[in-house]
PDB file of N, H, CA, C and O in Angstrom:
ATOM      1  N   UNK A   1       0.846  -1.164   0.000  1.00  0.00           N
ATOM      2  CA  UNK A   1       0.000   0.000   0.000  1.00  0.00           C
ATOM      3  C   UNK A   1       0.894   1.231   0.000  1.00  0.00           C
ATOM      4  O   UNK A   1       1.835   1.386   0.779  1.00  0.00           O
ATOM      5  N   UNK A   2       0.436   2.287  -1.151  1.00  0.00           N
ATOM      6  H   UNK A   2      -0.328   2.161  -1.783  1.00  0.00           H
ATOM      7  CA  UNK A   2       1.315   3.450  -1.687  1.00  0.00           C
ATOM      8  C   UNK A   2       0.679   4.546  -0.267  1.00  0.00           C
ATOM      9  O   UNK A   2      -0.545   4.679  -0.292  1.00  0.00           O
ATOM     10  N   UNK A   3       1.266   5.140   0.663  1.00  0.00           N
ATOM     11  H   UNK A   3       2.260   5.032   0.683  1.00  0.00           H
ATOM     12  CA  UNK A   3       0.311   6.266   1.408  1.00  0.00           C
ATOM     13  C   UNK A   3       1.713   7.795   0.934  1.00  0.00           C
ATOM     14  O   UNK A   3       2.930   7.822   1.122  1.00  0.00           O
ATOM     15  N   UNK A   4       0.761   8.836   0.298  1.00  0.00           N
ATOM     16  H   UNK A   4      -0.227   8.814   0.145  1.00  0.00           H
ATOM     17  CA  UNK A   4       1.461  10.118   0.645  1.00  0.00           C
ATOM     18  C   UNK A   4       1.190  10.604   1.562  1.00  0.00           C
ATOM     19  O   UNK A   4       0.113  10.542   2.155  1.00  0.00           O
ATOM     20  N   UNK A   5       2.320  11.290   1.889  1.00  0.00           N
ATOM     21  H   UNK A   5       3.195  11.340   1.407  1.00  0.00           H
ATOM     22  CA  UNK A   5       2.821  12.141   2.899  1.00  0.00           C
ATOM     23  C   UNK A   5       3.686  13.063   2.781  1.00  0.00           C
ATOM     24  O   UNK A   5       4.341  13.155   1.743  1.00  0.00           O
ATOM     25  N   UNK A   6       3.834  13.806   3.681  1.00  0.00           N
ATOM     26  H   UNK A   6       3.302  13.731   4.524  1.00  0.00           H
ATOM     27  CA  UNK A   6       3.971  15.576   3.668  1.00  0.00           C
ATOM     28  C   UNK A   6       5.505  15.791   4.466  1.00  0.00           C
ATOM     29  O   UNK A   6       5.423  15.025   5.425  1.00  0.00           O
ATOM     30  N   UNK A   7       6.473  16.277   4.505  1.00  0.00           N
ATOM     31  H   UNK A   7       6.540  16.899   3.725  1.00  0.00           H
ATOM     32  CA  UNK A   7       7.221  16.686   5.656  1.00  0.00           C
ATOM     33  C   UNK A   7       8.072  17.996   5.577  1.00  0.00           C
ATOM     34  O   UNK A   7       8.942  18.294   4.759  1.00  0.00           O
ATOM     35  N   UNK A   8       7.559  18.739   6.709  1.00  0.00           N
ATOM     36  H   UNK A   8       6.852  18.497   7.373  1.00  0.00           H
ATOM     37  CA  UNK A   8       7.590  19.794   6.973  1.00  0.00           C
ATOM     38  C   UNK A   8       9.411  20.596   6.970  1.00  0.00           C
ATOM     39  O   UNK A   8      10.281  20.140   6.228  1.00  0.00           O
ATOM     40  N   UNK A   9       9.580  21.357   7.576  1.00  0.00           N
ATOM     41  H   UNK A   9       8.873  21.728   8.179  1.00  0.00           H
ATOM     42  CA  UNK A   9      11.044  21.816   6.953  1.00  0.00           C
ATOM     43  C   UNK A   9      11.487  22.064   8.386  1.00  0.00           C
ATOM     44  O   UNK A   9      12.493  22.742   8.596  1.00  0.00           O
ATOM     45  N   UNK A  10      10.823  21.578   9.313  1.00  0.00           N
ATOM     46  H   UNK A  10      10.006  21.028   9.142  1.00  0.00           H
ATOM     47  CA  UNK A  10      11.475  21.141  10.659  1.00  0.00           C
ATOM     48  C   UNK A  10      11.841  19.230  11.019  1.00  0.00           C
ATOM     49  O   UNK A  10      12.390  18.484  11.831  1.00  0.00           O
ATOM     50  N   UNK A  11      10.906  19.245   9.475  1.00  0.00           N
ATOM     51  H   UNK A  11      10.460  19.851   8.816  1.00  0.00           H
ATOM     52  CA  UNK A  11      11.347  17.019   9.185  1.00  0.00           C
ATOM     53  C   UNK A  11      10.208  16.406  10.385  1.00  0.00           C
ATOM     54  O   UNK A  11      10.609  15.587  11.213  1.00  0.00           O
ATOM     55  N   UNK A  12       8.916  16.832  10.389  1.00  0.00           N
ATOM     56  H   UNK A  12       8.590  17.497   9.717  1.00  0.00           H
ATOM     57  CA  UNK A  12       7.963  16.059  11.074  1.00  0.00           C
ATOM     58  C   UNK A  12       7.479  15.809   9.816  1.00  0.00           C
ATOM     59  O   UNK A  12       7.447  16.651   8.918  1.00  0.00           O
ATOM     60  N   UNK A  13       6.999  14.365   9.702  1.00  0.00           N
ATOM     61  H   UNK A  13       7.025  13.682  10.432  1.00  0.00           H
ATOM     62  CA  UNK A  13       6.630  13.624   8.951  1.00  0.00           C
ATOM     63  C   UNK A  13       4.752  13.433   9.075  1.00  0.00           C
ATOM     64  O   UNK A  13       4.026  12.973   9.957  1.00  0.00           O
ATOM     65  N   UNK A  14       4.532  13.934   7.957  1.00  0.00           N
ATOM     66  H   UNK A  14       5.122  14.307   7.241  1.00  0.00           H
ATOM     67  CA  UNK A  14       2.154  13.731   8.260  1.00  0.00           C
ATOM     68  C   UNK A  14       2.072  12.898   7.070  1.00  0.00           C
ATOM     69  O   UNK A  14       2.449  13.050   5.908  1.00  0.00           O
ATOM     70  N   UNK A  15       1.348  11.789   7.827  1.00  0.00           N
ATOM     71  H   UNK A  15       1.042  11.666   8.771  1.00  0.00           H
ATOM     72  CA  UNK A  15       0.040  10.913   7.033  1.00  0.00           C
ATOM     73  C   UNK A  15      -0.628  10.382   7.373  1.00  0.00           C
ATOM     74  O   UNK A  15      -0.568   9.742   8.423  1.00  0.00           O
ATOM     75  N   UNK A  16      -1.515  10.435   6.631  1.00  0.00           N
ATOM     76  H   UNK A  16      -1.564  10.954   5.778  1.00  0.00           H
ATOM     77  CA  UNK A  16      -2.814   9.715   7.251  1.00  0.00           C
ATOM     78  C   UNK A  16      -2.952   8.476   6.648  1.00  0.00           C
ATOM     79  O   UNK A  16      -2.557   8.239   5.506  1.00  0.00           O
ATOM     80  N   UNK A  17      -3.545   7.610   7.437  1.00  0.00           N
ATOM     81  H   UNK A  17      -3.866   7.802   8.364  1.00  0.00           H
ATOM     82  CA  UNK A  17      -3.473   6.194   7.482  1.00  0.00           C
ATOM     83  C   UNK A  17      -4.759   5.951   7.691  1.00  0.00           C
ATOM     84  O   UNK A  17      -5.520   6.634   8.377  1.00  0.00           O
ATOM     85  N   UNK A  18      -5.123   4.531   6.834  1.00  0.00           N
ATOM     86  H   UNK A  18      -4.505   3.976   6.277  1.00  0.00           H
ATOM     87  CA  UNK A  18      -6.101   4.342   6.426  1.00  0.00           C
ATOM     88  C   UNK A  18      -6.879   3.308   7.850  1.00  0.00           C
ATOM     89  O   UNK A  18      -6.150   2.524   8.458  1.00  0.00           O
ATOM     90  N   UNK A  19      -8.108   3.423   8.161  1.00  0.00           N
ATOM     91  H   UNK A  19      -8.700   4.060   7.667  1.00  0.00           H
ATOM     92  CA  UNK A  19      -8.855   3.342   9.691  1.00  0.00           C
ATOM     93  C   UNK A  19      -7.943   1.726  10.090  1.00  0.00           C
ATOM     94  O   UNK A  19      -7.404   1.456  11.163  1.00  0.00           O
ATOM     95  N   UNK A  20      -8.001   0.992   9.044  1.00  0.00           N
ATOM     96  H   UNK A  20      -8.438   1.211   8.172  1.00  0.00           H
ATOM     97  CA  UNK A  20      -7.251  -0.656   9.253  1.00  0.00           C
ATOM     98  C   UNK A  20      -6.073  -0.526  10.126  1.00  0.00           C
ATOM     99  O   UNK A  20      -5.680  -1.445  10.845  1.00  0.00           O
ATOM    100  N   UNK A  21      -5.354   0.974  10.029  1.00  0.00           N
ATOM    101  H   UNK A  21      -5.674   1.720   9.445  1.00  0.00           H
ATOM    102  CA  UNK A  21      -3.762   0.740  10.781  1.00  0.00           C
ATOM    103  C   UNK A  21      -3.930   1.096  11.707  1.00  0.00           C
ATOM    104  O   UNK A  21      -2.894   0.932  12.352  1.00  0.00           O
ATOM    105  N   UNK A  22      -5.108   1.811  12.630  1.00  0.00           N
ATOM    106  H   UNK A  22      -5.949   1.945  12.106  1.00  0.00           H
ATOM    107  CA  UNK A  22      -5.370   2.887  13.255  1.00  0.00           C
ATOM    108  C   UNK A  22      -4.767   1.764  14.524  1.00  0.00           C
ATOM    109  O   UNK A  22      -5.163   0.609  14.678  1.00  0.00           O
ATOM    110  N   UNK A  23      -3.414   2.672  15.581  1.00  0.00           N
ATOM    111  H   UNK A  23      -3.092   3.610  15.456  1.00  0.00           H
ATOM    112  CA  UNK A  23      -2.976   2.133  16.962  1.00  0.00           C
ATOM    113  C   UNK A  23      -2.447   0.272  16.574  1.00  0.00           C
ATOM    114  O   UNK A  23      -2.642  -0.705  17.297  1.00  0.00           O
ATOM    115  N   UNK A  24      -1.673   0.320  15.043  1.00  0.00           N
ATOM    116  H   UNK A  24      -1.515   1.114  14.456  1.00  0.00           H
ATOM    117  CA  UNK A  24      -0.544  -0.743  15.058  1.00  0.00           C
ATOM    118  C   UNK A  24       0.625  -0.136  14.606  1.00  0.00           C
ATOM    119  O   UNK A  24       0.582   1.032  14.220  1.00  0.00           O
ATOM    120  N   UNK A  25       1.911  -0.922  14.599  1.00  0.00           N
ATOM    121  H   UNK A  25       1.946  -1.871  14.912  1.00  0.00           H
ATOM    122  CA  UNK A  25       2.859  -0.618  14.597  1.00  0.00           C
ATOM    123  C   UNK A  25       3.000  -0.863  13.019  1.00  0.00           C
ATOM    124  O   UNK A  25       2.548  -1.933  12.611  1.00  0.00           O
ATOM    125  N   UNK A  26       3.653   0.123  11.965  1.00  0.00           N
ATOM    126  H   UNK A  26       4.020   0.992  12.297  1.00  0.00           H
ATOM    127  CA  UNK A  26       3.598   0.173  11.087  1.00  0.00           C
ATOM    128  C   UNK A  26       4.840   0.679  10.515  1.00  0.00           C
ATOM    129  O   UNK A  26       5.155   1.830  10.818  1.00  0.00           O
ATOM    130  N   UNK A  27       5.711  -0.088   9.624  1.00  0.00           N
ATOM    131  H   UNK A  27       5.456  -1.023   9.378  1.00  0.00           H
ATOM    132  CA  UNK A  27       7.057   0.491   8.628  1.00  0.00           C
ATOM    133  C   UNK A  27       6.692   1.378   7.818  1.00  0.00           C
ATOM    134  O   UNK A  27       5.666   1.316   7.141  1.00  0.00           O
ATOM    135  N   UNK A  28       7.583   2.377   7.815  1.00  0.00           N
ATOM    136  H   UNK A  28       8.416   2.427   8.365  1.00  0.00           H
ATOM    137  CA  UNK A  28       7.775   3.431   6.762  1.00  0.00           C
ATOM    138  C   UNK A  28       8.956   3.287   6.343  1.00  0.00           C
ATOM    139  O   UNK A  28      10.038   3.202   6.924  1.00  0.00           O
ATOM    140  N   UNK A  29       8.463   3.255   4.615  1.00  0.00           N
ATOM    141  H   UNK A  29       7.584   3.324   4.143  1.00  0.00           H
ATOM    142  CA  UNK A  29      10.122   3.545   3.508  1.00  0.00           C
ATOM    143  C   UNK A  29       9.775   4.900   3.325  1.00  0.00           C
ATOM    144  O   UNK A  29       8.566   5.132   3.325  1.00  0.00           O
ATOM    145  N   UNK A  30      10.653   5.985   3.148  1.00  0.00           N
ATOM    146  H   UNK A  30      11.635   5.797   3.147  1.00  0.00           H
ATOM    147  CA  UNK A  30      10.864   7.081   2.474  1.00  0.00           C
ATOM    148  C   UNK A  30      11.812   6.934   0.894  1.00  0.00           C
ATOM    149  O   UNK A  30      12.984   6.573   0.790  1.00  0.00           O
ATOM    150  N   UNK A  31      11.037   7.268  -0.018  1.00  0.00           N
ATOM    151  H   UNK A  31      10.085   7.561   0.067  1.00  0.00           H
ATOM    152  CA  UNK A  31      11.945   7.162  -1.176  1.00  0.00           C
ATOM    153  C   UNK A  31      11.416   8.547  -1.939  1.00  0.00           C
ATOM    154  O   UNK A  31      10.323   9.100  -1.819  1.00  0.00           O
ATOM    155  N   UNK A  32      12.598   8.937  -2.794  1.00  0.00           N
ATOM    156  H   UNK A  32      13.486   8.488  -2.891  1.00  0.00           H
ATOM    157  CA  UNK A  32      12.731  10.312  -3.340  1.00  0.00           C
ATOM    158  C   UNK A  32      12.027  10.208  -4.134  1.00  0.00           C
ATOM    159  O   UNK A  32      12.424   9.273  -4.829  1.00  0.00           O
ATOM    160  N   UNK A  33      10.853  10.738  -4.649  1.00  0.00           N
ATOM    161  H   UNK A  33      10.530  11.498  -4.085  1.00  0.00           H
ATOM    162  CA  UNK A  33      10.259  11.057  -5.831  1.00  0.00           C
ATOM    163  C   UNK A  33      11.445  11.142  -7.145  1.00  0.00           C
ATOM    164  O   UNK A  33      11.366  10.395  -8.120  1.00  0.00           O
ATOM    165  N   UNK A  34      12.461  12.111  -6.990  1.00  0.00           N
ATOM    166  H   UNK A  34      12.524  12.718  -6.198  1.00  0.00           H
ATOM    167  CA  UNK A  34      12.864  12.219  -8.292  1.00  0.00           C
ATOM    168  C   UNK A  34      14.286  10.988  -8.477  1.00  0.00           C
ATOM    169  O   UNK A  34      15.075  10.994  -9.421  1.00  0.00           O
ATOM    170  N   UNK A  35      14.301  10.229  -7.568  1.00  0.00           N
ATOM    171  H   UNK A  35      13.660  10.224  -6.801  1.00  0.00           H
ATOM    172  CA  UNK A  35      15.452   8.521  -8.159  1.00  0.00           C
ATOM    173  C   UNK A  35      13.882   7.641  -8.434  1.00  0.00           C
ATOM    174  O   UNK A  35      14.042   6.583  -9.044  1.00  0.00           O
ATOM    175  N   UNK A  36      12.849   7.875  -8.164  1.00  0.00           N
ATOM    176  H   UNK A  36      12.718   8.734  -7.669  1.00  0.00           H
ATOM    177  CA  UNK A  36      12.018   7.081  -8.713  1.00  0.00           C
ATOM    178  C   UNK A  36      11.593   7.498  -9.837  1.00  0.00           C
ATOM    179  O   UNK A  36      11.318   6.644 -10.679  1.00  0.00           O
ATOM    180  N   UNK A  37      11.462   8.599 -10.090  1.00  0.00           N
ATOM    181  H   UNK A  37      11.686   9.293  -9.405  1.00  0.00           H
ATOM    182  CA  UNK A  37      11.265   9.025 -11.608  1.00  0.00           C
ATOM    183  C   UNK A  37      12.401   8.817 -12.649  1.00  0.00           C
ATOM    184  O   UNK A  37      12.262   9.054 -13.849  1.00  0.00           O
ATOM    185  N   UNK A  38      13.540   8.350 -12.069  1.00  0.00           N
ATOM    186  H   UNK A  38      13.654   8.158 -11.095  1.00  0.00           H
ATOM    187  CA  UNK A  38      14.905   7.971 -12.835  1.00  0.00           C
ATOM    188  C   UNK A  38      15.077   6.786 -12.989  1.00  0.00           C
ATOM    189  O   UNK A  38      15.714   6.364 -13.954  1.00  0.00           O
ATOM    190  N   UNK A  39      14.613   6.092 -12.188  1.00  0.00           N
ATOM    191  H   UNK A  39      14.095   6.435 -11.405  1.00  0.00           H
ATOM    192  CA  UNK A  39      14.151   4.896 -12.355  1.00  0.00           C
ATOM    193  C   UNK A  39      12.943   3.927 -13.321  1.00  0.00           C
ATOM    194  O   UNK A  39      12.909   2.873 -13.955  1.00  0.00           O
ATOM    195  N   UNK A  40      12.333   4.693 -13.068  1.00  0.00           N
ATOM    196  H   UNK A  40      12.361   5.550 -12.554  1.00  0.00           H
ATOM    197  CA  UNK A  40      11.354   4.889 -14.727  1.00  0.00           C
ATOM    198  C   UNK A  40      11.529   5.256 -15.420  1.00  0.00           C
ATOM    199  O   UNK A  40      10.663   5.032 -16.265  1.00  0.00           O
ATOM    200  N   UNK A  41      12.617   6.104 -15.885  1.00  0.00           N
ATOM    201  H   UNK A  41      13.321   6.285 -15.199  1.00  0.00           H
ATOM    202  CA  UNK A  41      12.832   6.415 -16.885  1.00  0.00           C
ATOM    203  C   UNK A  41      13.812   5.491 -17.548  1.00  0.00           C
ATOM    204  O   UNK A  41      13.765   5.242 -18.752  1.00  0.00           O
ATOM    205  N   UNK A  42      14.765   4.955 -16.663  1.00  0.00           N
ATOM    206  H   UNK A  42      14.804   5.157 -15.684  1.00  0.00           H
ATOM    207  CA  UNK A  42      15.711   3.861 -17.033  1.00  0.00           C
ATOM    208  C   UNK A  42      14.769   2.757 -17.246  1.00  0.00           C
ATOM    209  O   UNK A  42      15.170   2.182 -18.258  1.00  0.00           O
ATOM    210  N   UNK A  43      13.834   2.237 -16.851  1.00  0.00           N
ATOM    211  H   UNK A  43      13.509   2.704 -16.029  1.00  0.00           H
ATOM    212  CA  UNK A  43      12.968   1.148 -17.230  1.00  0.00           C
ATOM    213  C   UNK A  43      12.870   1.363 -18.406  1.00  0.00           C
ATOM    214  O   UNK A  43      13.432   0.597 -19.189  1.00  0.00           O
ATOM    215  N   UNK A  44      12.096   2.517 -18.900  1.00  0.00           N
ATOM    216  H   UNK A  44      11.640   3.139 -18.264  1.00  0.00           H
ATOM    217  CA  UNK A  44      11.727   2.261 -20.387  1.00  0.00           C
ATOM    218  C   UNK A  44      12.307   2.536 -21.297  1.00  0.00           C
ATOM    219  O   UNK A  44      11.923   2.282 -22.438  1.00  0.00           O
ATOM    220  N   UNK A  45      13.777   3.345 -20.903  1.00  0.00           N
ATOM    221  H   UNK A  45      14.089   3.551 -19.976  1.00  0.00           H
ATOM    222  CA  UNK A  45      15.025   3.387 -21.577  1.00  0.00           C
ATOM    223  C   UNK A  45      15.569   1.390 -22.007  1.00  0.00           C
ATOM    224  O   UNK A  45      16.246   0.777 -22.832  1.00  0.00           O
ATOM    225  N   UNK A  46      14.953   1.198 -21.140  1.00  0.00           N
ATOM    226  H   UNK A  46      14.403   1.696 -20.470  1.00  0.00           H
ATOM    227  CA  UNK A  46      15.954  -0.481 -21.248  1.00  0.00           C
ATOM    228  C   UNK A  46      14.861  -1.600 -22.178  1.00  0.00           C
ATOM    229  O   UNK A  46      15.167  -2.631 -22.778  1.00  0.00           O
ATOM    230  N   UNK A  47      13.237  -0.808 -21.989  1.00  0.00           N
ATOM    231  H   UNK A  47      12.987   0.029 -21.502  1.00  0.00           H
ATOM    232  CA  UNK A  47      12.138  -2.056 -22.882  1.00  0.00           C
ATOM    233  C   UNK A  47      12.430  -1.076 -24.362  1.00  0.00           C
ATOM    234  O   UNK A  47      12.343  -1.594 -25.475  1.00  0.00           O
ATOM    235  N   UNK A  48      12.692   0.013 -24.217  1.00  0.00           N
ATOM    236  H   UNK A  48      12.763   0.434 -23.313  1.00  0.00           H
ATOM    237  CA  UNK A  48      13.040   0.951 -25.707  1.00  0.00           C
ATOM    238  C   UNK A  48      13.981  -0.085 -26.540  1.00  0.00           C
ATOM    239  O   UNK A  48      13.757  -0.771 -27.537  1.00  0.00           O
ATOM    240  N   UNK A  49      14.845   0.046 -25.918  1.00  0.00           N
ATOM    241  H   UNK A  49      15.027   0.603 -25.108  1.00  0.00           H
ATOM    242  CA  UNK A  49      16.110  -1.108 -26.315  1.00  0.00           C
ATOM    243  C   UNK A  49      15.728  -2.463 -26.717  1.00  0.00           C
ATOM    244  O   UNK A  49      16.488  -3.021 -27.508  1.00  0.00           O
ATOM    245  N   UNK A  50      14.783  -3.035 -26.354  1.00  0.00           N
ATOM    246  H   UNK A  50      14.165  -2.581 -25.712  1.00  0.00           H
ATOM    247  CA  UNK A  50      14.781  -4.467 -26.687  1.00  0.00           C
ATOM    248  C   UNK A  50      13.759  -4.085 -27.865  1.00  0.00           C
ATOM    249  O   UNK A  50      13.727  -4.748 -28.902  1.00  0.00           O
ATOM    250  N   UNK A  51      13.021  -3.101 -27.672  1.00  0.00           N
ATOM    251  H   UNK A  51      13.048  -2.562 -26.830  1.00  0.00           H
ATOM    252  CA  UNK A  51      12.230  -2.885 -29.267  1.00  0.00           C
ATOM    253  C   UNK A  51      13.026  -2.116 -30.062  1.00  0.00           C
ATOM    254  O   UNK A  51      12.627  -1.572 -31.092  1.00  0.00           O
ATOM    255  N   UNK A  52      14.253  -2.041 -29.583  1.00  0.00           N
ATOM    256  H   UNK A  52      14.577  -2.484 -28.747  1.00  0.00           H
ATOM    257  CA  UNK A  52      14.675  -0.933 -31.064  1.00  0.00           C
ATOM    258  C   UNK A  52      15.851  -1.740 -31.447  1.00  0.00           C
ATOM    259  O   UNK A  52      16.687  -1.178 -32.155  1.00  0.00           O
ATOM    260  N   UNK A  53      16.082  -3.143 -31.044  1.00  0.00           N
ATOM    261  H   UNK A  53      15.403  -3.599 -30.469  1.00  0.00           H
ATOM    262  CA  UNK A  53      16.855  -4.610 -31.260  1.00  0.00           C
ATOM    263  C   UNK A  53      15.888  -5.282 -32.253  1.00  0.00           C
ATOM    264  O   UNK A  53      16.251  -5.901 -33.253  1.00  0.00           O
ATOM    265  N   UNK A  54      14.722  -5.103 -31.893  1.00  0.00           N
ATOM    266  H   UNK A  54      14.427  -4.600 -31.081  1.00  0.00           H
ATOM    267  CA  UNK A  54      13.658  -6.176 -33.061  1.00  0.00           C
ATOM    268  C   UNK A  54      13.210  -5.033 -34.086  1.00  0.00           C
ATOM    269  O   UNK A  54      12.154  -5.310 -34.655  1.00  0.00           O
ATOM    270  N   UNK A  55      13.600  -4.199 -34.332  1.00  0.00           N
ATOM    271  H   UNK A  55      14.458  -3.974 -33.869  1.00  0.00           H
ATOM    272  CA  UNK A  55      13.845  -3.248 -35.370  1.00  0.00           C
ATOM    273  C   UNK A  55      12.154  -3.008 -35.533  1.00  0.00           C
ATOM    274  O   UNK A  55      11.532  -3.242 -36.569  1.00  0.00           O
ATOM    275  N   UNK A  56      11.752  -2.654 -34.669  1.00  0.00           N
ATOM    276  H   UNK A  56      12.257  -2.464 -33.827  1.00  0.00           H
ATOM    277  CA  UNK A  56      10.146  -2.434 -34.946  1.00  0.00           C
ATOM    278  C   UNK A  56       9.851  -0.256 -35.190  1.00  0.00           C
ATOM    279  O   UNK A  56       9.209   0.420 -35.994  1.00  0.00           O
ATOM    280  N   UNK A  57      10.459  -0.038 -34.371  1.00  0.00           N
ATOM    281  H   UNK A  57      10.980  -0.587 -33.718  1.00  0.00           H
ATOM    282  CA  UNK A  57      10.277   1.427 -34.581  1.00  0.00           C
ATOM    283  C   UNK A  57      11.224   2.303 -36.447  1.00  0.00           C
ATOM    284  O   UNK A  57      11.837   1.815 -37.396  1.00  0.00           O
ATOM    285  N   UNK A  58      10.959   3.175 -36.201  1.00  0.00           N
ATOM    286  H   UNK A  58      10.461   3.572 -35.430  1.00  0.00           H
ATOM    287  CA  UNK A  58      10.899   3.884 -36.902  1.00  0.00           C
ATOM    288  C   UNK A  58      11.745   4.969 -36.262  1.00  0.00           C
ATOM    289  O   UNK A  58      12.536   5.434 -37.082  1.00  0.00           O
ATOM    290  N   UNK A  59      11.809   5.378 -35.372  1.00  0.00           N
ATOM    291  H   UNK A  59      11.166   5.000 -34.706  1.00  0.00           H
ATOM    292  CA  UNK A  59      13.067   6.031 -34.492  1.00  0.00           C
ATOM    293  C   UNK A  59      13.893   5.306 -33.609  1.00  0.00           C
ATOM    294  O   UNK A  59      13.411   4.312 -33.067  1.00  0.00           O
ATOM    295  N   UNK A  60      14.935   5.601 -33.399  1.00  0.00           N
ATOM    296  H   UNK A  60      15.326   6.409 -33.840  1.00  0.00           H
ATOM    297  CA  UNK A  60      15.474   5.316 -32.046  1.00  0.00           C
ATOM    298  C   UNK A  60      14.935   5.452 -31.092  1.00  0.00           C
ATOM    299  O   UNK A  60      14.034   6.229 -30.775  1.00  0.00           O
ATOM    300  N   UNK A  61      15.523   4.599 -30.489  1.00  0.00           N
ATOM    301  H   UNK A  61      16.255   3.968 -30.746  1.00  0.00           H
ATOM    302  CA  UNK A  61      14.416   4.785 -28.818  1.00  0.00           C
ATOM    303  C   UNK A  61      15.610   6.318 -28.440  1.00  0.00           C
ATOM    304  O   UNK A  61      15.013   7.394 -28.425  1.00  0.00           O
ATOM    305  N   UNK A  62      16.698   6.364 -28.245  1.00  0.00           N
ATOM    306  H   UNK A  62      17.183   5.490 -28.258  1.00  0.00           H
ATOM    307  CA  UNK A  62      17.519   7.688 -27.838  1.00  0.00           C
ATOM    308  C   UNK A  62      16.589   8.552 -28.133  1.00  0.00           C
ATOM    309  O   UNK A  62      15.970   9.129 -27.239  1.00  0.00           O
ATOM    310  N   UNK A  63      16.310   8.808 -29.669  1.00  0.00           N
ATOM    311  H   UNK A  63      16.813   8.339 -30.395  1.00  0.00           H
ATOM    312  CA  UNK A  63      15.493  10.129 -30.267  1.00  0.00           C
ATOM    313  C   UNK A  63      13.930  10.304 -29.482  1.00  0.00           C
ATOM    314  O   UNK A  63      13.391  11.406 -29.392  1.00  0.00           O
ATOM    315  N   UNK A  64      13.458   9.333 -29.065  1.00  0.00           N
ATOM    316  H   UNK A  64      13.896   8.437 -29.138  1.00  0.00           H
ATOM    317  CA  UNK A  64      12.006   8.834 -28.381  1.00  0.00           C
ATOM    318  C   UNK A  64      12.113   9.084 -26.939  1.00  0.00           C
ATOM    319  O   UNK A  64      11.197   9.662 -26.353  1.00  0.00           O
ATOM    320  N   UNK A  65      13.189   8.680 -26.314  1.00  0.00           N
ATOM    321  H   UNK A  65      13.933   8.211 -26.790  1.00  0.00           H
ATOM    322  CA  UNK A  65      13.832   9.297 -24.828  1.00  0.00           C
ATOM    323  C   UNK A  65      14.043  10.661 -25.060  1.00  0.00           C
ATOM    324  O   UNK A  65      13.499  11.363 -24.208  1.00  0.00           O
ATOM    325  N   UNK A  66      14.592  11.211 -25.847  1.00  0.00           N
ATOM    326  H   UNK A  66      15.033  10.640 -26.540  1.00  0.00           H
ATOM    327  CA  UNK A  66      15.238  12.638 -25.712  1.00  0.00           C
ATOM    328  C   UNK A  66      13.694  13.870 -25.335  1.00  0.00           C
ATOM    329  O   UNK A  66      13.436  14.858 -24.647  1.00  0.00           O
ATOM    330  N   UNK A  67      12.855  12.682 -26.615  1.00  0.00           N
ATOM    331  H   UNK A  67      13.064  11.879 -27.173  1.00  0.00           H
ATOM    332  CA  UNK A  67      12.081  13.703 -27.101  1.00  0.00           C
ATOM    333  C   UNK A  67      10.881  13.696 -25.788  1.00  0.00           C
ATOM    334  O   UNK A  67      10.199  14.720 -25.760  1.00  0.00           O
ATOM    335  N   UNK A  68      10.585  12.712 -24.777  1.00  0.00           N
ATOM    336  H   UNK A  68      11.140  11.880 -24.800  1.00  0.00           H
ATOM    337  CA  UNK A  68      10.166  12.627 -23.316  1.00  0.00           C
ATOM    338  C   UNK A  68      10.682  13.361 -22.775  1.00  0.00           C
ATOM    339  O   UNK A  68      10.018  14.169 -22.126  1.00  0.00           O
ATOM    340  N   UNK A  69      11.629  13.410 -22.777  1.00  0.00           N
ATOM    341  H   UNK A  69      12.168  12.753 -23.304  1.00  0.00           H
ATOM    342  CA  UNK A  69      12.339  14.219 -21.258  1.00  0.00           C
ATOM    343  C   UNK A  69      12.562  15.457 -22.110  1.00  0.00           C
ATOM    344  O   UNK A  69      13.663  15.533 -21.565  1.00  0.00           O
ATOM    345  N   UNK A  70      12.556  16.239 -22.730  1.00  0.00           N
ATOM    346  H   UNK A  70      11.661  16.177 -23.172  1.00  0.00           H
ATOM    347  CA  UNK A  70      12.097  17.533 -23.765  1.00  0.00           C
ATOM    348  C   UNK A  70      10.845  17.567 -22.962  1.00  0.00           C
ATOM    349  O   UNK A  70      10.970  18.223 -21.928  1.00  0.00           O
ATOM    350  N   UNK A  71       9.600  17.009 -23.166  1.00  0.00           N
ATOM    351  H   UNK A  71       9.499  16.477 -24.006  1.00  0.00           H
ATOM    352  CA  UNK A  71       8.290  16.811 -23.019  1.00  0.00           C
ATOM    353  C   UNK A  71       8.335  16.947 -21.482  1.00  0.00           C
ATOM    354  O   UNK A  71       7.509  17.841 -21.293  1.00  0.00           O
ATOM    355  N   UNK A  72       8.690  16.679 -20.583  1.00  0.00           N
ATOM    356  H   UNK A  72       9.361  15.953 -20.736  1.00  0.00           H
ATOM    357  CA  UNK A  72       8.366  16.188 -19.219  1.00  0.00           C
ATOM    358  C   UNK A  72       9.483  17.330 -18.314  1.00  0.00           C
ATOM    359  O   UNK A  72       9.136  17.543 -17.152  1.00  0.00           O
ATOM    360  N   UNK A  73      10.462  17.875 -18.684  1.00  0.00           N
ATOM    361  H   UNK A  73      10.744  17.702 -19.627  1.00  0.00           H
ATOM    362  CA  UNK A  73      11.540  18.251 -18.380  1.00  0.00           C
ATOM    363  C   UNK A  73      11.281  19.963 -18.560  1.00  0.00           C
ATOM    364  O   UNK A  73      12.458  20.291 -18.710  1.00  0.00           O
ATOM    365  N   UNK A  74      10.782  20.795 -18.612  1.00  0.00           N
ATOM    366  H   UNK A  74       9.826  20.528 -18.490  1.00  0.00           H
ATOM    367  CA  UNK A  74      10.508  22.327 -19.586  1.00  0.00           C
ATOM    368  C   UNK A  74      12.334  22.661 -19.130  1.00  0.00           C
ATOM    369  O   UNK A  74      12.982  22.300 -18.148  1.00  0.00           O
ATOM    370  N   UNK A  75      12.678  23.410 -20.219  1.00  0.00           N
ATOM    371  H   UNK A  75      12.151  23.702 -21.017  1.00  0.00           H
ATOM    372  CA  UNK A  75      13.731  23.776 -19.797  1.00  0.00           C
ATOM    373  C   UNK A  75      14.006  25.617 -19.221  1.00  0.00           C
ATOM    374  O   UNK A  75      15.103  25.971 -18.788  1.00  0.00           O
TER     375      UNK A  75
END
């Protein structure tokens, strides 16, 4: 289960939790939004590759990456 949460710039950590957790002891991962967005991006940098091995596109996957992160990236 994905829960967002908030943390403040004194590093107190808010979320709300769904009534099921309410008074158990519960793990938290913290992970960076932007190595997970790099991480997806390397994913489909790497399925780009296995389709641009079976010669199915019409571009490079590079030119198809570039042109995402152009798209997603404003400069």
């Amino acid at each position: 289960m994905q829960i967002e949460a908030e943390v403040s710039q004194e590093g107190v950590l808010t979320a709300k939790a769904p009534d099921q957790y309410r008074g158990k002891s519960v793990c938290i991962r913290i992970e960076d939004r932007d190595s997970r967005a790099s991480a997806q991006r390397h994913a489909l940098s790497a399925m780009l590759d296995v389709i641009d091995a079976a010669d199915i596109l019409s571009r490079r996957h590079q030119e198809i990456v570039h042109t995402l992160r152009d798209f997603r990236e404003p400069r």
